[in-house]
C-alpha positions in Angstrom: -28.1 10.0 -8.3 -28.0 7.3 -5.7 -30.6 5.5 -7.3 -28.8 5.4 -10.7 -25.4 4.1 -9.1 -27.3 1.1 -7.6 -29.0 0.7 -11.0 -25.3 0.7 -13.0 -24.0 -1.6 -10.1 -26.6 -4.0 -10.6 -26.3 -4.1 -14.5 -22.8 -6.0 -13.7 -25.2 -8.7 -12.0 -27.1 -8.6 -14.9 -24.4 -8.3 -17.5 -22.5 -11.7 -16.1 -26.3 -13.6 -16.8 -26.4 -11.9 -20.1 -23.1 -13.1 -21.2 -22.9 -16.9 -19.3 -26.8 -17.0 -21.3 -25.3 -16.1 -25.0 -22.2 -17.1 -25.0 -20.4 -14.2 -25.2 -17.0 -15.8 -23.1 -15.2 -15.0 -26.2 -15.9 -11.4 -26.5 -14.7 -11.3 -22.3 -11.7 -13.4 -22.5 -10.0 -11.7 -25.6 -9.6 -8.0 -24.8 -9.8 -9.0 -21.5 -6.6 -10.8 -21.5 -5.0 -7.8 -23.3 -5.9 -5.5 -20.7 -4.6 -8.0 -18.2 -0.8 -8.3 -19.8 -0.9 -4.2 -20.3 -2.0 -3.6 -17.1 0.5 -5.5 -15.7 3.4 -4.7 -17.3 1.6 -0.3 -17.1 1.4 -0.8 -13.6 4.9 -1.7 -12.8 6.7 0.8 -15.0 4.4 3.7 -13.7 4.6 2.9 -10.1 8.4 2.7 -10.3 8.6 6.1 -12.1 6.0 8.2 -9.5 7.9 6.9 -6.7 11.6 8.5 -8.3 9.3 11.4 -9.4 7.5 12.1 -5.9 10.9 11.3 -4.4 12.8 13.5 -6.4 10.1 16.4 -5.3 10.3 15.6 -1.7 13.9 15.3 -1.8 14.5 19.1 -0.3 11.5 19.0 1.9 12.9 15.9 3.7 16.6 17.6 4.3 14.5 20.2 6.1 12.1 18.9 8.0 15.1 16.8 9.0 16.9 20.0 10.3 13.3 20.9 11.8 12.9 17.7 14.2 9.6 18.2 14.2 7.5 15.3 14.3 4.1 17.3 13.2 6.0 18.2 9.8 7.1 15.0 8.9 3.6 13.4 9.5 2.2 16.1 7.2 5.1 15.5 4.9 4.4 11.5 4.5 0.8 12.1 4.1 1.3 14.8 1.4 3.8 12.4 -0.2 1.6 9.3 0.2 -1.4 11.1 -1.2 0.6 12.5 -4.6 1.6 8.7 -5.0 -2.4 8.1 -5.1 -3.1 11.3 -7.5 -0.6 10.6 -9.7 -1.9 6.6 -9.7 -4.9 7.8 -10.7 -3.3 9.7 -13.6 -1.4 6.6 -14.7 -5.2 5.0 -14.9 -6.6 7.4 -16.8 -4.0 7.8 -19.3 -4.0 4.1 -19.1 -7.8 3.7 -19.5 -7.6 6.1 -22.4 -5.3 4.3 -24.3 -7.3 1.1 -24.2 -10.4 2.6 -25.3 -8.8 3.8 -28.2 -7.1 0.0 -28.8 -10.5 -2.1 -28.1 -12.9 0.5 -29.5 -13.5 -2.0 -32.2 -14.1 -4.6 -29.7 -16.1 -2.4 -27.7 -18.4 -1.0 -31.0 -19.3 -4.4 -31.9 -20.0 -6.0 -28.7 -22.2 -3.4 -27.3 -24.2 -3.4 -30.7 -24.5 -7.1 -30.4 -25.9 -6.6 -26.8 -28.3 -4.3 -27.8 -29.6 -6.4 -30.6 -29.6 -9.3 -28.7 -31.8 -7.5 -26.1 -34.0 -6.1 -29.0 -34.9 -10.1 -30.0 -33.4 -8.8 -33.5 -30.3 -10.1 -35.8 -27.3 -8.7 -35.6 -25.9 -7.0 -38.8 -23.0 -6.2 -39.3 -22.6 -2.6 -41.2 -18.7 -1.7 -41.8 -19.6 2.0 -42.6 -21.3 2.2 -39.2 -18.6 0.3 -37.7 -16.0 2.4 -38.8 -18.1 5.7 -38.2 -18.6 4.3 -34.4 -14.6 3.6 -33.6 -14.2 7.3 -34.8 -16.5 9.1 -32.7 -15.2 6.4 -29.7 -11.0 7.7 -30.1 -12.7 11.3 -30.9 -14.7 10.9 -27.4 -11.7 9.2 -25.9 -9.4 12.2 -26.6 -11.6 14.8 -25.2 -12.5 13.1 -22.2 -8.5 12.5 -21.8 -8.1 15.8 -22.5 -10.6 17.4 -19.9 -9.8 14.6 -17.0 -6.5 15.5 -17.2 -7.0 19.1 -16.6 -9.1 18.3 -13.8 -6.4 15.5 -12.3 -3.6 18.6 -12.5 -5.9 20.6 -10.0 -6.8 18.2 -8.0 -2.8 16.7 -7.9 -2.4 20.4 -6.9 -4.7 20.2 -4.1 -3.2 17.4 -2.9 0.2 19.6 -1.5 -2.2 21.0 0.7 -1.9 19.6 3.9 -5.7 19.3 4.9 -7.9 20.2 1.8 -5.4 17.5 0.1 -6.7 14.9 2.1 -9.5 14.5 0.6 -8.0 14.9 -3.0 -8.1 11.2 -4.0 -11.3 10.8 -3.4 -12.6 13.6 -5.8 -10.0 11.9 -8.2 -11.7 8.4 -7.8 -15.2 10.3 -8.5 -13.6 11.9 -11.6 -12.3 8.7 -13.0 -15.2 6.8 -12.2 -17.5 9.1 -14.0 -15.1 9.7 -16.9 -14.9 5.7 -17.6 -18.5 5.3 -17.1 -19.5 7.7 -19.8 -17.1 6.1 -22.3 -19.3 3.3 -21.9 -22.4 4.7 -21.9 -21.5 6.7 -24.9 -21.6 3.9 -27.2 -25.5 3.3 -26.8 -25.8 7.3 -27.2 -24.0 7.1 -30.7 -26.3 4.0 -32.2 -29.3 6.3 -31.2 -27.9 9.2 -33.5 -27.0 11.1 -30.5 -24.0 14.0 -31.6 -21.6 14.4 -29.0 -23.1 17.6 -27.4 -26.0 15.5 -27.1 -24.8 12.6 -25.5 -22.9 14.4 -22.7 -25.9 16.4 -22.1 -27.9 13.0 -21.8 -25.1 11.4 -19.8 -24.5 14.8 -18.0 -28.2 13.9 -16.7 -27.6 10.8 -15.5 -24.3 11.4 -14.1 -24.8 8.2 -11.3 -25.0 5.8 -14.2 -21.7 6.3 -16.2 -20.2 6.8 -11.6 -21.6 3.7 -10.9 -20.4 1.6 -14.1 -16.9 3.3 -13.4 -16.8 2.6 -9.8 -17.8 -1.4 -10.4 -15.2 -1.5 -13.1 -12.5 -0.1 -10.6 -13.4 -2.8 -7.6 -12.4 -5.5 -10.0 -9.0 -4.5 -9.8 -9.1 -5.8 -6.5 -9.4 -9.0 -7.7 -6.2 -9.6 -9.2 -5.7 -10.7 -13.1 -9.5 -12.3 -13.1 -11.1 -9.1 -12.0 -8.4 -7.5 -14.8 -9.8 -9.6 -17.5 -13.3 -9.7 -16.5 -13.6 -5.7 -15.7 -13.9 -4.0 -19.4 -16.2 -6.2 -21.9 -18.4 -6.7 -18.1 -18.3 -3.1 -17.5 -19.4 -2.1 -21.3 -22.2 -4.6 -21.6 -23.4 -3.4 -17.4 -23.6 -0.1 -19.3 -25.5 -1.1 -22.5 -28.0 -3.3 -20.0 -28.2 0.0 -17.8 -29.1 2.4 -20.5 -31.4 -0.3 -22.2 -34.6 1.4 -20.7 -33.8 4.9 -21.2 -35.5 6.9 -23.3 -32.2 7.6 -25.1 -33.9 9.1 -28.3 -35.8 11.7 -26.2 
């Protein structure tokens, strides 16, 4: 698996050659300035309402540990809080993340086709029966991976009012995430080699450091404020059709 996450790391390398090489700034800048301005303004709104939210939980627990004066429950209090603020950030991503996929699937469809065929030395066609079929099966994917990560971010938010197991609750949410963006990604490759949906998250399933390391690239751009924003989704969708390129994804 370790292998496979420095493989999808270096497909970003890879994928910022590919793109400066065909010109493909075009196919970065646009839905990658959408993401940007809804990012932004999602990021904002969200962190405003989980801090009234987490607040509005706390709010009894603080009146007694106030009465408590107990300087071992208030440290376990703030970390509790501190680390529902993270769980529930990663929720706001992932609801987020779903909700552009849906948005740019058409984006997405036709620029990681283009990759491919670019790759392949052969022309690109463009096919609007297979264009449409691929943004279906990309919201279809999108809603059932939304659907399953959210299950899993409810337990582990849950695990995160646990004192010490909770502690490490963000970082199985990071892994989740990660993985979960990652095989939205890879998934488009999987459906241009007639792969059903069973078959691709078996496939995926298998290579499960991949679609983890395409994710976690994609979130370290948000450390780079507004370029990594713009840069992160077309660079983290052609890093996944580069990394897949030498699969044997017909197998």
């Amino acid at each position: 698996m370790l292998k496979e996450i420095v493989i999808a790391i270096q497909a970003y390398r890879k994928a910022h050659d590919f793109i400066g090489k065909h010109r493909l700034w075009k196919w970065i800048l646009i839905p990658g300035l959408a993401y940007m301005i809804l990012f932004t303004l999602g990021l904002y709104f969200f962190w405003i309402s989980a801090d009234t939210a987490v607040s509005g939980l706390f709010s009894g627990l603080d009146n007694w540990l106030h009465k408590q004066h107990s300087p071992a429950y208030s440290f376990a209090a703030i970390m509790v809080g501190i680390m529902a603020r993270l769980i529930m950030m990663f929720f706001y991503f992932s609801l987020f993340k779903y909700l552009f996929l849906i948005l740019g699937s058409p984006v997405f469809s036709y620029l990681s086709e283009k990759t491919e065929c670019i790759m392949d030395g052969r022309e690109f066609i463009f096919s609007k029966p297979v264009f449409y079929h691929d943004i279906k099966r990309a919201i279809r994917l999108a809603l059932r991976n939304c659907f399953w990560q959210t299950i899993f971010t409810i337990f582990i938010l849950l695990l995160s009012f646990i004192p010490l197991i909770g502690s490490i609750a963000p970082v199985i949410a990071a892994v989740v995430e990660c993985y979960y963006f990652g095989f939205s990604m890879l998934d488009y490759s999987c459906e241009r080699h007639q792969l059903s949906p069973t078959e691709s998250s078996h496939f995926i399933g298998q290579r499960r450091g991949l679609a983890t390391g395409n994710g976690l690239v994609f979130y370290l751009l948000h450390f780079i404020p507004f370029v990594g924003w713009v840069l992160a989704p077309s660079y983290a969708l052609i890093a996944a059709t580069i990394s897949l390129y030498h699969q044997n994804i017909d197998a």
